[in-house]
N, C-alpha and C positions, 0 to 999 in steps of 0.2 A: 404388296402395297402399290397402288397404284399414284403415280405422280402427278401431283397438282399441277396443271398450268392454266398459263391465259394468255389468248391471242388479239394480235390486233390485224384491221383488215385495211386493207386497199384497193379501191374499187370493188369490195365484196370480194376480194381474194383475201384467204387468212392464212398466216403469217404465224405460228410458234411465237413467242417472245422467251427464248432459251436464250442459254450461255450455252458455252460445249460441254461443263458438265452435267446441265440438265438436260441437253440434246443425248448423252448417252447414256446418262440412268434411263431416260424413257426408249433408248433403244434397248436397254438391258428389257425392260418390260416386253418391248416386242417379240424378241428372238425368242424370250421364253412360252408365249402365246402361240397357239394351234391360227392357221392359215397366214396367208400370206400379206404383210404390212407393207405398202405402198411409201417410202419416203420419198419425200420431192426437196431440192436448194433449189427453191428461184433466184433467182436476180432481177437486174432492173427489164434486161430483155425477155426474157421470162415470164414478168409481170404484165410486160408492154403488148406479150404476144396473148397470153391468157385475157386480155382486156377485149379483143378480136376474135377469141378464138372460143368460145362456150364448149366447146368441149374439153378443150385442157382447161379451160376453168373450172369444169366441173372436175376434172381430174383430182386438182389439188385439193378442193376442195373435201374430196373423197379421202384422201393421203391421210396416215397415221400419222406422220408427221411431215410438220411443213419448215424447212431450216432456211435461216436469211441467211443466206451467201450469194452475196454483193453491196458494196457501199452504198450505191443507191438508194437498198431499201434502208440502211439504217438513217441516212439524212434524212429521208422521205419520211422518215416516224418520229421521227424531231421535231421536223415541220409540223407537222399534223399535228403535234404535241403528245405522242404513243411514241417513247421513244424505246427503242428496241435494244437490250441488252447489251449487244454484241453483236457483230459481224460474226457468223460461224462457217466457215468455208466448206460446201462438198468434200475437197479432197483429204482437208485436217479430218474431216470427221470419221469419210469412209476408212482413213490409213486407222484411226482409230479405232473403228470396227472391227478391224482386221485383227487386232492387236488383241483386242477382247476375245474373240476368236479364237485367237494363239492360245490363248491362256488353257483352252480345256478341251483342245486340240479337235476343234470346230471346222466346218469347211465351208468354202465361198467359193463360186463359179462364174470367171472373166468372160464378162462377151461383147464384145466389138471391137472399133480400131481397124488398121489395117491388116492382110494377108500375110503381111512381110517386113518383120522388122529390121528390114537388110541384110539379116543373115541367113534366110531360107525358114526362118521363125516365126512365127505371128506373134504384135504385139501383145495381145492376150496376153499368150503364154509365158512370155518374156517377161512379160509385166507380173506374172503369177509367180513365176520362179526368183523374181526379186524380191519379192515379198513375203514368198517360202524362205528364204534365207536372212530377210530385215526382222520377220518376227517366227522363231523358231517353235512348233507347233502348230503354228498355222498351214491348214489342206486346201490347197488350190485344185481342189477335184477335176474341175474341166475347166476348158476355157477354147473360145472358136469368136473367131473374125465378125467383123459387123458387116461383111459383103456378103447378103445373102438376097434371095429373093423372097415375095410373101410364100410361093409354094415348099420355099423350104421350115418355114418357119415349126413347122409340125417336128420334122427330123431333130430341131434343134432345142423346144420343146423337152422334145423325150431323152435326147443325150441331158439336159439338167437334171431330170428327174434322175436319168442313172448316174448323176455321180454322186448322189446325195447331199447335193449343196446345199446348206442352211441361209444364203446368204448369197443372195444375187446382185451384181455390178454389170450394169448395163452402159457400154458406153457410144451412143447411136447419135451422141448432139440429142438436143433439146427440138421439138419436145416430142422427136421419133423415139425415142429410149423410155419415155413417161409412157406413151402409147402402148410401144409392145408391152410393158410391165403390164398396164393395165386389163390390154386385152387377153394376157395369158396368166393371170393370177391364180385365176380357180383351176386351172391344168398344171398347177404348179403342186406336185406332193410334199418334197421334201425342205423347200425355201422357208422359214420364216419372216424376212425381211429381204425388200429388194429396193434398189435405189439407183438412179439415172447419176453417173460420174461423169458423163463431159471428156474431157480429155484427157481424165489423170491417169488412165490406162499408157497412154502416150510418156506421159512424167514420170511414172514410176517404170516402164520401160527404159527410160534414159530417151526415145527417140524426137522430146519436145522438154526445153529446159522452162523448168518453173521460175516463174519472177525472182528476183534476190530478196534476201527481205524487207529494206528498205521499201520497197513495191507493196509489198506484203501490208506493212503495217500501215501503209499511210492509202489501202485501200487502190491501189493503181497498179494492181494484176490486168485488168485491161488498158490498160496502156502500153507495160510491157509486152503484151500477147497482139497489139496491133503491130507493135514496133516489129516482130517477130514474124507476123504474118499479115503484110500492108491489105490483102486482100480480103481483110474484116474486117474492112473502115463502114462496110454500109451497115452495117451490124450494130458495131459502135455507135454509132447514130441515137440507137434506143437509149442510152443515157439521157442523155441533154432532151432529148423530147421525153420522155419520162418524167424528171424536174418539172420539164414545162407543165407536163399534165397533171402533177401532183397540185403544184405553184395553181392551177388552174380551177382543177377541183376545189382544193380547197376555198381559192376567191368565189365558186358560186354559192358553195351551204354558205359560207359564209354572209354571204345579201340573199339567201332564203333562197335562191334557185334549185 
């Protein structure tokens, strides 16, 4: 059965309008489908870059599914009067992936992060064997570093296809991690679903602490995550200009512009 939805758009970027449990019934849908499903979490900077960048807009566009993770978008569909179910976060959802996974002893393949998670580890793997052990049945088949160059990409490629990962986490930052997915989908044999994670490679390694929840709930994960690391203040930026250009848009259809 295939799941009903309906999205709503921003700047001709479309946007899922799920909850997390309709974000994973229609990932149940995917993993079960022959070739490879493209998931994308934008957020506000995400949006702000896709508005610049016609090719990751086209990307998302292209996406099986498209998940709102960041507050942002959710005020921003309030405004507009599309208001958006729920905040559904990247990393809730992917942990959640995983867990599905677990159940029928399914495998996912970590890629990115750093070389070293201080102990002569890559976070990858770290991050793999944490979650080998958070959800019992779950195959972290491979997993390898996000330092690589494009000439290796081929090599790295073919180590997914041999470990037979059903379930690719790419974590390259935004939107190098959309890109490589996109560019290597159809060389992808054994993946059914792949998705850009951002940092949670990092968090579920232990090597970068997640907001507490108060953060959580009241939507100010980046707050904490600037507080954390001052030198993605220029980043954060996309917020408030984001509003602005929401705030902006909408005053032109508004007088017919």
């Amino acid at each position: 059965m295939t799941i009903e939805r309906e999205k709503i758009h921003i700047w001709d970027i479309p946007i899922d309008r799920v909850d997390r449990t309709q974000a994973m019934a229609i990932f149940d849908e995917l993993i079960a489908k022959p070739g490879v499903s493209m998931i994308v979490t934008p957020n506000s900077e995400i949006i702000m870059n896709a508005s610049k960048d016609e090719d990751l807009a086209d990307l998302i566009r292209e996406a099986e599914l498209v998940i709102p993770d960041g507050i942002g978008l959710v005020y921003a569909s309030k405004f507009l009067g599309k208001p958006l179910h729920e905040r559904v976060t990247g990393i809730d959802f992917a942990d959640a992936a995983l867990a599905r996974l677990a159940k029928e002893g399914r495998s996912a393949y970590f890629l990115g992060s750093k070389p070293d998670a201080g102990n002569g580890v890559s976070v990858a793997k770290l991050a793999g064997e944490k979650k080998m052990a958070e959800h019992p049945g779950l195959v972290v088949s491979g997993a390898r570093d996000g330092y690589f160059k494009p000439e290796d990409e081929a090599a790295i490629v073919a180590d997914i296809n041999a470990s037979g990962a059903e379930l690719l986490l790419v974590a390259l930052g935004s939107p190098k991690q959309e890109k490589f997915i996109r560019k290597h989908r159809d060389e992808l044999v054994n993946v059914k679903a792949a998705i850009g994670v951002g940092g949670s490679l990092d968090v579920w390694a232990g090597t970068l602490k997640r907001a507490p929840e108060f953060y959580q709930k009241h939507g100010l994960e980046w707050l904490y995550r600037l507080i954390q690391e001052p030198s993605r203040y220029k980043r954060m930026a996309a917020i408030p200009l984001f509003m602005l250009k929401v705030v902006v848009t909408k005053g032109r259809k508004k007088n017919g512009n």
